[in-house]
Structure formats: C-alpha cells, structure tokens
The first five atom37 places (N, CA, C, CB, O) and aatype in JSON, in Angstrom:
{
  "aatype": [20, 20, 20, 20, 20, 20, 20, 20, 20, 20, 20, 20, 20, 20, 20, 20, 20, 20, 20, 20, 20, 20, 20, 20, 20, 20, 20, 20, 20, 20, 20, 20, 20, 20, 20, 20, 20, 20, 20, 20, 20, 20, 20, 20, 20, 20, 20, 20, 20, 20, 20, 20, 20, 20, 20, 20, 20, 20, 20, 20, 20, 20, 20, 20, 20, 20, 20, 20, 20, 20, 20, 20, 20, 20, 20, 20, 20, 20, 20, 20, 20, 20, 20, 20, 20, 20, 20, 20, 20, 20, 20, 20, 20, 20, 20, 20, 20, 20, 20, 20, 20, 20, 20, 20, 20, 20, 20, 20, 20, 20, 20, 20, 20, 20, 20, 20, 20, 20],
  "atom_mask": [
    [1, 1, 1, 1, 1],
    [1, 1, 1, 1, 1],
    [1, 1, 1, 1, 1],
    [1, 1, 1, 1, 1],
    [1, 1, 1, 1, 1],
    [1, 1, 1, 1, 1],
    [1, 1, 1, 1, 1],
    [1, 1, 1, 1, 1],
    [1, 1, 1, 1, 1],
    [1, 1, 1, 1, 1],
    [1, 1, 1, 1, 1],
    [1, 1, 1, 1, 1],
    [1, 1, 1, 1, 1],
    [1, 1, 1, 1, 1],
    [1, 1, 1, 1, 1],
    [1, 1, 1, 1, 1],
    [1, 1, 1, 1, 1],
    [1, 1, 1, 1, 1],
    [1, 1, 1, 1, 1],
    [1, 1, 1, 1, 1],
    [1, 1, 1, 1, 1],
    [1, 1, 1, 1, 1],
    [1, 1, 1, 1, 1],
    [1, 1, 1, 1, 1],
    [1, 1, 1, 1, 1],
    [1, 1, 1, 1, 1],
    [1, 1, 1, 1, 1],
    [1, 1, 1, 1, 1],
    [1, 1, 1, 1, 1],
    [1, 1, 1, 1, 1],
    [1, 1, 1, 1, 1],
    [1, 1, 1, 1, 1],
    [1, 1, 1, 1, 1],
    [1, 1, 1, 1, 1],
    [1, 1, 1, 1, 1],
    [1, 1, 1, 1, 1],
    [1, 1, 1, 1, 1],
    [1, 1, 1, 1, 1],
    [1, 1, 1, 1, 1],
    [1, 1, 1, 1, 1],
    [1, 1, 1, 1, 1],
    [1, 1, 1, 1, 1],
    [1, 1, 1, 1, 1],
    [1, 1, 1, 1, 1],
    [1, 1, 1, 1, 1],
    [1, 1, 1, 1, 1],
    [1, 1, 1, 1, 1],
    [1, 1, 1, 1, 1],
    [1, 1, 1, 1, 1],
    [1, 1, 1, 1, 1],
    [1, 1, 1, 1, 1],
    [1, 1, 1, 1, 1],
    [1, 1, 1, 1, 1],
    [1, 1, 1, 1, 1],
    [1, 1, 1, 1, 1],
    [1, 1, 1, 1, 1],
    [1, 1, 1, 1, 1],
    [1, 1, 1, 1, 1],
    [1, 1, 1, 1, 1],
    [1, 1, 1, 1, 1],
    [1, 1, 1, 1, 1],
    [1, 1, 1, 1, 1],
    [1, 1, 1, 1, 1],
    [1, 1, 1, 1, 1],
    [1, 1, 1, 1, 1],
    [1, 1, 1, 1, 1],
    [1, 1, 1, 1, 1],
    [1, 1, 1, 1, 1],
    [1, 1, 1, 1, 1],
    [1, 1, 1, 1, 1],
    [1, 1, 1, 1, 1],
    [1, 1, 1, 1, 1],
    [1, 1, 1, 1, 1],
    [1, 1, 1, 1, 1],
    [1, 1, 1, 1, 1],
    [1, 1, 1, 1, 1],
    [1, 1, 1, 1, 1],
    [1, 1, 1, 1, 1],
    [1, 1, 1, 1, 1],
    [1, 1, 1, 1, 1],
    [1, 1, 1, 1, 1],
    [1, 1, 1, 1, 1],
    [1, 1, 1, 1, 1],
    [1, 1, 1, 1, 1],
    [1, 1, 1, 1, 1],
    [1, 1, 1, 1, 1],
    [1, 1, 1, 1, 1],
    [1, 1, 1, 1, 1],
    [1, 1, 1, 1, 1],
    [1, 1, 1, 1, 1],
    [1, 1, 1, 1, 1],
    [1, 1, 1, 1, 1],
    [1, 1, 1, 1, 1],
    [1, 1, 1, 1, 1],
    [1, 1, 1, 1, 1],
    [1, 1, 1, 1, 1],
    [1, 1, 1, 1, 1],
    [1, 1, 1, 1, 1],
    [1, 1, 1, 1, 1],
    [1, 1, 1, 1, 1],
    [1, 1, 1, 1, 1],
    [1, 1, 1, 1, 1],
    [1, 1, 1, 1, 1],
    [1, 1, 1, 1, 1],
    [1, 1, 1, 1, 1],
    [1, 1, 1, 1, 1],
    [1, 1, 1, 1, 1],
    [1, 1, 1, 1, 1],
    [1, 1, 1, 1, 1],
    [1, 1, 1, 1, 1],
    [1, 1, 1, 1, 1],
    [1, 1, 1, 1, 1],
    [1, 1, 1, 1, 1],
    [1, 1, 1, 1, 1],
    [1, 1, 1, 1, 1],
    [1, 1, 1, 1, 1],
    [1, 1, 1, 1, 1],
    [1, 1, 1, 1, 1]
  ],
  "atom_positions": [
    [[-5.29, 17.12, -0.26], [-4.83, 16.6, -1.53], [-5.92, 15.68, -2.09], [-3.48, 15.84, -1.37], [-6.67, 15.11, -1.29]],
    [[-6.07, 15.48, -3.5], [-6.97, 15.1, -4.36], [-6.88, 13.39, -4.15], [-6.62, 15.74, -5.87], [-5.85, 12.94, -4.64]],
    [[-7.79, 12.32, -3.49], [-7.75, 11.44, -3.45], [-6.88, 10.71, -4.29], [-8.63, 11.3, -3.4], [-5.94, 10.12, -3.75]],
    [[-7.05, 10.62, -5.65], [-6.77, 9.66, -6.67], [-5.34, 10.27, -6.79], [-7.81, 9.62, -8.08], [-4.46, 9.63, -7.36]],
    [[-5.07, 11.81, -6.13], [-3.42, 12.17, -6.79], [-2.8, 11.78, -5.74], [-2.89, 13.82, -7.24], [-1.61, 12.04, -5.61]],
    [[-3.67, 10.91, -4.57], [-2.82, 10.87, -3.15], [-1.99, 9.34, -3.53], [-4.06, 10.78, -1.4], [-0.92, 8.82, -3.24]],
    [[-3.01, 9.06, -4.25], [-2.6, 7.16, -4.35], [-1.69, 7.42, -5.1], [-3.7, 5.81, -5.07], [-0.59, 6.96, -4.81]],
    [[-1.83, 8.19, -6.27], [-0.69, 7.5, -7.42], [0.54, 8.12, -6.79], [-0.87, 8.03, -9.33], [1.63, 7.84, -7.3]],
    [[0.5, 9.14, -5.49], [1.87, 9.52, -4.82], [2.52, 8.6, -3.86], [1.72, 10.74, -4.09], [3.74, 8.56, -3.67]],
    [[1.77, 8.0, -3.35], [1.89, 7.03, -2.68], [2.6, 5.38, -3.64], [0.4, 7.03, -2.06], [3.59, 4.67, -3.54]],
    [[1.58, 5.43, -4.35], [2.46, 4.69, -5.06], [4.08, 5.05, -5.55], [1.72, 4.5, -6.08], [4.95, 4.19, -5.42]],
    [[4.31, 6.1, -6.0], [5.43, 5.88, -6.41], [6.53, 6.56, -5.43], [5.43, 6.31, -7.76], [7.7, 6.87, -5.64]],
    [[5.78, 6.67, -4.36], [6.91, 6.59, -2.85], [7.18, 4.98, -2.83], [5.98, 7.19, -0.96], [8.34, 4.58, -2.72]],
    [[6.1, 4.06, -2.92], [7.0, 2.41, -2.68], [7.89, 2.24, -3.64], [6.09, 0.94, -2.79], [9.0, 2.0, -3.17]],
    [[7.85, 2.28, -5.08], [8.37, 2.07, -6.22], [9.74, 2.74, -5.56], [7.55, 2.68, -7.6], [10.6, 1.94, -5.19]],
    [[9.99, 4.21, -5.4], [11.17, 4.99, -5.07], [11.98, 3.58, -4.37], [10.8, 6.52, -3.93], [13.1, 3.18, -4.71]],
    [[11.08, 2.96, -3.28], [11.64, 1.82, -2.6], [11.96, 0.45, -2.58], [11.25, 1.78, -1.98], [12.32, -0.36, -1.73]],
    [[11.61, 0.47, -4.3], [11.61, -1.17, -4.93], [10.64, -1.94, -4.16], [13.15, -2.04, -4.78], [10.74, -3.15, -3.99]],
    [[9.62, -1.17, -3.65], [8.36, -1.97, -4.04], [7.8, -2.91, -5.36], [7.54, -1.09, -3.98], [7.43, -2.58, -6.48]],
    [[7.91, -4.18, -4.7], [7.07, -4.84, -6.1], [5.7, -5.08, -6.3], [7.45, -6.1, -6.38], [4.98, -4.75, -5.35]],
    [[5.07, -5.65, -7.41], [3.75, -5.72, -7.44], [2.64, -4.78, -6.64], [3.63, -6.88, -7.12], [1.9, -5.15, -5.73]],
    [[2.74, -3.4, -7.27], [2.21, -2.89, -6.19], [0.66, -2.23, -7.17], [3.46, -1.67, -5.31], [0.66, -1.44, -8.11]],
    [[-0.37, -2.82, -6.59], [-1.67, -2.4, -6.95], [-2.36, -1.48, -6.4], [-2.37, -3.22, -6.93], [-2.1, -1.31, -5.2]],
    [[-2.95, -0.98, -6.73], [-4.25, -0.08, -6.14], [-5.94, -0.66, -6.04], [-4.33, 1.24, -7.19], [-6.51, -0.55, -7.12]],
    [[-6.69, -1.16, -5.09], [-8.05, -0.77, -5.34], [-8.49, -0.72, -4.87], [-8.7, -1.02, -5.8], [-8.34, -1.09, -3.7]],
    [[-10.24, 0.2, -5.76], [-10.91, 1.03, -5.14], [-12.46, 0.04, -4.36], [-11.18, 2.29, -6.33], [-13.45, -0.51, -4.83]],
    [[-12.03, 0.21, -3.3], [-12.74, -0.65, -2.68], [-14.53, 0.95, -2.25], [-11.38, -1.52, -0.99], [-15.69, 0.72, -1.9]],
    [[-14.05, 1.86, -2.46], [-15.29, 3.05, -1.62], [-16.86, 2.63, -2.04], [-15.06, 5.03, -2.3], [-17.74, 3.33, -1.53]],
    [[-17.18, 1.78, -2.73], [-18.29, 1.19, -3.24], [-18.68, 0.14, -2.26], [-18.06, 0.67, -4.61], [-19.84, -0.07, -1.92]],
    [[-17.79, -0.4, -1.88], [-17.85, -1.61, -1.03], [-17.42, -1.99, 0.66], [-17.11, -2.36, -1.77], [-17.86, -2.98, 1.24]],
    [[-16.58, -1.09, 1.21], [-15.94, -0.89, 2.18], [-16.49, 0.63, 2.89], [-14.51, -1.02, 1.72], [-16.51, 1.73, 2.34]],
    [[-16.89, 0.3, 4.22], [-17.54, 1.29, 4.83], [-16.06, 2.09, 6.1], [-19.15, 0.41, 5.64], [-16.27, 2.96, 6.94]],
    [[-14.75, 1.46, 5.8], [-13.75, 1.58, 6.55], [-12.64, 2.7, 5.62], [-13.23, 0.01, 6.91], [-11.95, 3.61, 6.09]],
    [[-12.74, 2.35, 4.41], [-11.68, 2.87, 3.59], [-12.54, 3.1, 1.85], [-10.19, 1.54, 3.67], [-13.61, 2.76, 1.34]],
    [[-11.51, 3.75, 1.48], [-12.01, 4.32, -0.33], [-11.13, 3.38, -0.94], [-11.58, 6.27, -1.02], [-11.41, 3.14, -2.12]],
    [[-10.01, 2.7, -0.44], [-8.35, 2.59, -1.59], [-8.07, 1.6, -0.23], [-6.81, 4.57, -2.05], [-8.34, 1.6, 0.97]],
    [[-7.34, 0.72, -1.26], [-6.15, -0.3, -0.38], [-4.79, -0.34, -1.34], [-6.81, -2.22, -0.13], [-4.93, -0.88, -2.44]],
    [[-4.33, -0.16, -1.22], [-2.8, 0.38, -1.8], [-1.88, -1.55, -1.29], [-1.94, 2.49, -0.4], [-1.87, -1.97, -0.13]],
    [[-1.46, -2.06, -2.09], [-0.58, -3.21, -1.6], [0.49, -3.56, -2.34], [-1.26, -4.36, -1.47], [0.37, -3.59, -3.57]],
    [[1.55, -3.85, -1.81], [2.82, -4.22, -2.48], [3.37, -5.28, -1.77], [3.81, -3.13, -2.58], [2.96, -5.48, -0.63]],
    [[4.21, -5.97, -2.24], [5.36, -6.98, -2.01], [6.76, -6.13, -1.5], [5.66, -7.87, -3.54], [7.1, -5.03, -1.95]],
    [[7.47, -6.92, -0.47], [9.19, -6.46, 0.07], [9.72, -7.9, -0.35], [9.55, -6.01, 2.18], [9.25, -8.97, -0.75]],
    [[11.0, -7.31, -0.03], [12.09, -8.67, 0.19], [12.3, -8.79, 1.22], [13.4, -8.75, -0.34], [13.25, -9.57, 1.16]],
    [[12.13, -8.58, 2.35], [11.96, -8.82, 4.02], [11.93, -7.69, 4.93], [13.11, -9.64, 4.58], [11.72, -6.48, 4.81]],
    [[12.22, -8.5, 5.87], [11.8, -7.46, 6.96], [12.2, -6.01, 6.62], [12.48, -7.83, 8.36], [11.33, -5.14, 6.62]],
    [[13.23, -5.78, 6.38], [14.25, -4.35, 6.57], [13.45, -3.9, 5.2], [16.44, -4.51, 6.48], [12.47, -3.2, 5.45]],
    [[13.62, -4.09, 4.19], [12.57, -4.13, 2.81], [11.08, -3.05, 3.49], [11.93, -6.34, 2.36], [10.87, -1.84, 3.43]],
    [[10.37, -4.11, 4.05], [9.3, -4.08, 4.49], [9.29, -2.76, 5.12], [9.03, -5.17, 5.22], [8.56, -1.91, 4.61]],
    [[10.05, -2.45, 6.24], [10.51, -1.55, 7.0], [10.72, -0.06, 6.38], [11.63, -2.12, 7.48], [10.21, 1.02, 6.69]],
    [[11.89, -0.49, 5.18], [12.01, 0.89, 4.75], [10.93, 1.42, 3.81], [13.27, 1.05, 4.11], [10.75, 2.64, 3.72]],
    [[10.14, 0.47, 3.06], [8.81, 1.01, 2.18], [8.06, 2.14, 2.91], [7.65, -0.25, 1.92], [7.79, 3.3, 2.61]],
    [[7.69, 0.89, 4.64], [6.71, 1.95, 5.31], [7.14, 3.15, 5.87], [6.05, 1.41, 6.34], [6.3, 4.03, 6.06]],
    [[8.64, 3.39, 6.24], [8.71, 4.46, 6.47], [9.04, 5.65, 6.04], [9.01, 4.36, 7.0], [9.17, 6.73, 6.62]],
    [[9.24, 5.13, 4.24], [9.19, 6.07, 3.78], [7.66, 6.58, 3.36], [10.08, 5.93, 2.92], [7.28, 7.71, 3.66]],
    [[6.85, 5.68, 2.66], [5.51, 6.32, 2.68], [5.32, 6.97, 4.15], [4.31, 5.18, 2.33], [4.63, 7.95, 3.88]],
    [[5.5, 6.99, 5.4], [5.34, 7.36, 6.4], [5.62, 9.14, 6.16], [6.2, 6.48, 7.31], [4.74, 9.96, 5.86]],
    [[6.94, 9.4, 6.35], [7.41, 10.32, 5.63], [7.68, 11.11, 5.07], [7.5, 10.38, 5.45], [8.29, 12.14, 5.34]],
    [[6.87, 10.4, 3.36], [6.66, 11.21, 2.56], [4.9, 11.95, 3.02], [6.94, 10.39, 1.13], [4.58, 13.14, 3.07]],
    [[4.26, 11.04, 3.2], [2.92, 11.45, 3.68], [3.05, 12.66, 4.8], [2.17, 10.12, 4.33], [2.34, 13.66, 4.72]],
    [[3.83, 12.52, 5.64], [3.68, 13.48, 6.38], [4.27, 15.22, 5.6], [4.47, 12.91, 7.7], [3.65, 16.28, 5.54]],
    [[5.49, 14.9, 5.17], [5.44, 16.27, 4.72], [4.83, 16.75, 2.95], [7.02, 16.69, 4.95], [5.18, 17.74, 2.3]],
    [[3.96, 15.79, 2.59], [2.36, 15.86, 1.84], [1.33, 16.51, 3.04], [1.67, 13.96, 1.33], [0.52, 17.25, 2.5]],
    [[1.23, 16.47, 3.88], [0.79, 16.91, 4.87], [-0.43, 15.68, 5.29], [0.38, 18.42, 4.58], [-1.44, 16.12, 5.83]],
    [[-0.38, 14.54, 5.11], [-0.95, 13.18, 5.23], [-0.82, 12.72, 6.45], [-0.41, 12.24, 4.39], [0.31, 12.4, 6.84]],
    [[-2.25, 12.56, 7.52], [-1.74, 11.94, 8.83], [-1.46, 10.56, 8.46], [-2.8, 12.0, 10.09], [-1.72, 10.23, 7.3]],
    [[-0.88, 9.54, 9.41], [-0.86, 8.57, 9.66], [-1.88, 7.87, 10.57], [0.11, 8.56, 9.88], [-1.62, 7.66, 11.75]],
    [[-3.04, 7.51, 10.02], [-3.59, 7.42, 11.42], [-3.27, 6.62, 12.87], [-4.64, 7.07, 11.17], [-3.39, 6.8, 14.08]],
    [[-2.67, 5.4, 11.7], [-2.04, 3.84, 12.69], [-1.35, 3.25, 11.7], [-3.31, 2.5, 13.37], [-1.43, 3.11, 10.47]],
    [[-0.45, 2.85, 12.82], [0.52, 1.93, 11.78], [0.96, 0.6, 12.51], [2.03, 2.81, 11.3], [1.37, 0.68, 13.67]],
    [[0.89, -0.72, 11.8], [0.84, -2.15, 12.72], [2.18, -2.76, 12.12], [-0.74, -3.32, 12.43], [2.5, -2.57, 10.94]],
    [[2.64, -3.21, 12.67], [3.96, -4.01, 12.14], [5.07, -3.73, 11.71], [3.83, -4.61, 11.35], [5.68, -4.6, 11.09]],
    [[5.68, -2.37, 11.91], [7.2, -2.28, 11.27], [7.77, -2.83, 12.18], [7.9, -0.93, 10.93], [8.08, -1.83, 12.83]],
    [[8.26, -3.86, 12.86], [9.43, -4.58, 13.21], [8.88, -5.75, 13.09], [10.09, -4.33, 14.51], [9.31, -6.68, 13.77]],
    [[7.36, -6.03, 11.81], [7.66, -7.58, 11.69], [8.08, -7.97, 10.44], [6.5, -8.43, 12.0], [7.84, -7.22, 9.49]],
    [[8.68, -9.02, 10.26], [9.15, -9.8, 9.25], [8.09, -9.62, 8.17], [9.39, -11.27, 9.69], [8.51, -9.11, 7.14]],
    [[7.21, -9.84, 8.2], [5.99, -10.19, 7.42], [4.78, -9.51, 6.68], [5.49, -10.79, 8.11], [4.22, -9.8, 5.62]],
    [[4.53, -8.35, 7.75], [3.38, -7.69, 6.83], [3.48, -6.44, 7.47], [1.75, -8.37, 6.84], [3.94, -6.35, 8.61]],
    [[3.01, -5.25, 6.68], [3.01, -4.1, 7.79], [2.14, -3.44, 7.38], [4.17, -3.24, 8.05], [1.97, -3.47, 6.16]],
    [[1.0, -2.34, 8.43], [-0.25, -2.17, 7.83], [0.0, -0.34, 8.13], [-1.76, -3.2, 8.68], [0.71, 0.06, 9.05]],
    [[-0.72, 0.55, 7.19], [-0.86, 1.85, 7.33], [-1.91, 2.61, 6.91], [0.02, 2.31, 6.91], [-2.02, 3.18, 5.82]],
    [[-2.55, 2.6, 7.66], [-3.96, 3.42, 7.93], [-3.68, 5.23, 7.42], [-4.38, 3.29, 9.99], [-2.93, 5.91, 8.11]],
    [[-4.17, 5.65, 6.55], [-3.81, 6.61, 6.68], [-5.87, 7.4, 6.06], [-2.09, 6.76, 5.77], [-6.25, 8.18, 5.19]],
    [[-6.43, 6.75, 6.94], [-8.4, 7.1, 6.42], [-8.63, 6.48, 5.42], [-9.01, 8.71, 5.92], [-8.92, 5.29, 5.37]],
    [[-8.47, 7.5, 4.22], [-9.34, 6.64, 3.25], [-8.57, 6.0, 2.1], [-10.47, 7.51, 2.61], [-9.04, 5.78, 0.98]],
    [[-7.09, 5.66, 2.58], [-6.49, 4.62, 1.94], [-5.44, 4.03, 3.23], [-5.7, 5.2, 0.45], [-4.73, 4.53, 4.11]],
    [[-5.87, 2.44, 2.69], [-5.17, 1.67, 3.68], [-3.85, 0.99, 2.79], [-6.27, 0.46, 4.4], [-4.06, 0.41, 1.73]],
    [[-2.76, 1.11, 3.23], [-1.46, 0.47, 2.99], [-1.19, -1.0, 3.39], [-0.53, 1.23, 3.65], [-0.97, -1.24, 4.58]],
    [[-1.18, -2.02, 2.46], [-0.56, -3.28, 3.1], [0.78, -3.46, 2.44], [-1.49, -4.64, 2.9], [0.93, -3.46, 1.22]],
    [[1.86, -3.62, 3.44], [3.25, -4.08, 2.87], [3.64, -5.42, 3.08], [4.32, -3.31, 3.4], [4.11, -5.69, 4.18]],
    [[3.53, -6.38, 2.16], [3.88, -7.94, 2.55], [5.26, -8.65, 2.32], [2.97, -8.79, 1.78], [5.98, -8.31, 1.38]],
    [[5.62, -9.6, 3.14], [6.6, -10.15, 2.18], [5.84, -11.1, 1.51], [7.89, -10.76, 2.78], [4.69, -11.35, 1.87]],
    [[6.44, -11.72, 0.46], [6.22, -12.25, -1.17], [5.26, -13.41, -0.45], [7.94, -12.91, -2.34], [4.11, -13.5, -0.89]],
    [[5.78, -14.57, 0.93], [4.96, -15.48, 1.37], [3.88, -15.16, 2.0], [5.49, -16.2, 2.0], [2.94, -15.94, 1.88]],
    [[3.72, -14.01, 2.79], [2.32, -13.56, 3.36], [1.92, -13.31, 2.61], [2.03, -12.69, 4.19], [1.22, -14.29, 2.37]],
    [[1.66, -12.28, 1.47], [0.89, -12.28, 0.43], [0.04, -12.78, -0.09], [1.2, -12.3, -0.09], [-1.14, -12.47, -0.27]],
    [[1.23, -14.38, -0.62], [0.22, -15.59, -1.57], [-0.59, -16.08, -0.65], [1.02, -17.0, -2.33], [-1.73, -16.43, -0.95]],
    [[0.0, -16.2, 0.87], [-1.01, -16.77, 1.76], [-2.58, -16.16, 2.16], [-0.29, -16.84, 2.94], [-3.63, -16.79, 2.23]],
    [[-2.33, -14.76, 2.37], [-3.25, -14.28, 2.55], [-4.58, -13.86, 1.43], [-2.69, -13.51, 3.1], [-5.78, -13.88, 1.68]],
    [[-3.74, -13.43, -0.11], [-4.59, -13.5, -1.06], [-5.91, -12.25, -0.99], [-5.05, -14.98, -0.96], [-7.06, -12.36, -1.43]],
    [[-5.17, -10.87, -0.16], [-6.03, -9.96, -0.12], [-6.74, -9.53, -1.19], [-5.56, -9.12, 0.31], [-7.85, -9.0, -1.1]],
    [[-6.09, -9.76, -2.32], [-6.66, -9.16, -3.77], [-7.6, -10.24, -4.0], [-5.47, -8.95, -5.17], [-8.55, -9.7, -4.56]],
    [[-7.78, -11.16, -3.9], [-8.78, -12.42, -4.09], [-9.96, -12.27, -3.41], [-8.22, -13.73, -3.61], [-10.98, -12.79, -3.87]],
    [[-9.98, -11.39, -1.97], [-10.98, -10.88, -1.05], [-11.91, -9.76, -2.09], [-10.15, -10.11, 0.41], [-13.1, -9.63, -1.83]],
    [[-11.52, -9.24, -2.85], [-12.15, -8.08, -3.52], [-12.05, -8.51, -4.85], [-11.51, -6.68, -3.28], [-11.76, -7.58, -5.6]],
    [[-12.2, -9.64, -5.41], [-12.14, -10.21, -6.54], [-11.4, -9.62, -7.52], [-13.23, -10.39, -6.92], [-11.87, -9.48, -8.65]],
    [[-10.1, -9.19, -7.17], [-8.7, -8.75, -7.9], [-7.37, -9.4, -8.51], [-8.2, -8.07, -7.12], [-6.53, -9.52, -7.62]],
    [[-6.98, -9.8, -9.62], [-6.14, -10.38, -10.15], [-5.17, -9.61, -10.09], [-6.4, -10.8, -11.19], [-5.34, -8.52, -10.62]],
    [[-3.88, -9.86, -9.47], [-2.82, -8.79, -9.34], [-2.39, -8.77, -10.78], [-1.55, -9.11, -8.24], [-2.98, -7.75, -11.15]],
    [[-1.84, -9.15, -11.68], [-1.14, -8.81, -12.67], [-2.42, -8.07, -13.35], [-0.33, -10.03, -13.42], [-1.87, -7.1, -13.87]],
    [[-3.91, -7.96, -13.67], [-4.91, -7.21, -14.53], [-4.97, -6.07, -13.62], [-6.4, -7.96, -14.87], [-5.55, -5.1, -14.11]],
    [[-4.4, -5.88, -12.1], [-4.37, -4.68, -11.78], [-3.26, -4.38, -11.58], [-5.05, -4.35, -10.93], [-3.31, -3.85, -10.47]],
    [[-1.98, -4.35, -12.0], [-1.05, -3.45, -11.86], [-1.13, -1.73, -12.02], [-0.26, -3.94, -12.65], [-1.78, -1.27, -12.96]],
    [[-0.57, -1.01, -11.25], [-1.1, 0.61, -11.61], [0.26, 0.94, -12.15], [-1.72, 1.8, -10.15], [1.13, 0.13, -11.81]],
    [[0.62, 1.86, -12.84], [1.55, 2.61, -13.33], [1.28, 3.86, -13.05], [1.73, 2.43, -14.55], [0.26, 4.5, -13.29]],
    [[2.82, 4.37, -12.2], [2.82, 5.55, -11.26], [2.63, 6.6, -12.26], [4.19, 5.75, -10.32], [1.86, 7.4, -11.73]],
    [[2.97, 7.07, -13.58], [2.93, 7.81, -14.66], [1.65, 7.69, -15.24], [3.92, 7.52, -15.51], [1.64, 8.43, -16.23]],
    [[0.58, 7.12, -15.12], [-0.2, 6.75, -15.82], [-1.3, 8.29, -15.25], [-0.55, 4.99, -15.6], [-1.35, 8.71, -14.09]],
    [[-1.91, 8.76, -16.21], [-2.69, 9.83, -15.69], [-3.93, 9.5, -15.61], [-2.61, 10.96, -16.36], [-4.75, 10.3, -15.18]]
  ]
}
C-alpha cells in the first residue's frame, strides 16, 4: 500500500476511535528509523487501549505488519512500530509532558491532518 494512503488510513482508524488531536509528520528527511510519526491523544487507559488495537487490526487485514508494539496495558502512552510509520497513543498528560511535536519543530493545532483531505 501507497505510503501517504497508509497514513491517512491509519488516521482515520483512530478518529473511527475518538482519537483526538491526531497529527501526522513527515519526519523521512530527518529520521533514519522511520518516514511518518502518526500521534494522537486518548481519554485513558482503556481509550488508549482500544485506539491501538484497533489500528492493530485494521493494519493487519490492510495487510500491514506490526512490527512492535510497547504499552497497551499502560495508562499512559502506547507505541506502534509498524517500519516506516511509527504510532504514538498518549493520554492528554503524557503528551504535554513529553512535547514530541516540539522535538521536530511541530505545532499541533498548524498540523492537524484531515482524514478526507486528498
């Protein structure tokens, strides 16, 4: 599947899940690990939980490995490797704490993606 049609599917597998704030970027210029970091906000754990396993899921019968996946039974953040886009699922306080979009000089609200957007 076509990189850029993988994300915007991916994206709107979290959305399906009331994913909030959920951005896309393209880090493949800069990152020798990944092309895409895909990140959204939950309302907790179970939140958190059901986002990833549905992108889990849906990726698989997209025919999308998983490569690794870190944290579905924590409260807090959960990570999904899937090559050349990485998944972070946060709750709302790990997030502000961590400030991943600030690492790649990203303003979440100037990057919001819209799953319809072509």
């Amino acid at each position: 599947m076509e990189h850029n049609v993988l994300v915007k599917k991916i994206i709107g597998w979290m959305e399906d899940k009331k994913a909030e704030e959920v951005i896309h970027i393209d880090v493949a210029d800069k990152s020798d690990y990944t092309d895409s970091l895909v990140i959204c906000s939950g309302m907790g754990s179970l939140h958190l939980k059901a986002i990833a396993e549905h992108v889990i899921t849906k990726s698989r019968e997209n025919g999308v490995q998983t490569i690794s996946k870190e944290g579905l039974n924590s409260p807090k953040w959960v990570l999904l490797d899937l090559g050349d886009i990485v998944i972070h699922i946060f709750d709302r306080e790990t997030r502000d704490y961590y400030k991943i979009e600030e690492l790649w000089n990203v303003k979440r609200k100037t990057q919001m993606v819209n799953k319809n957007e072509e």
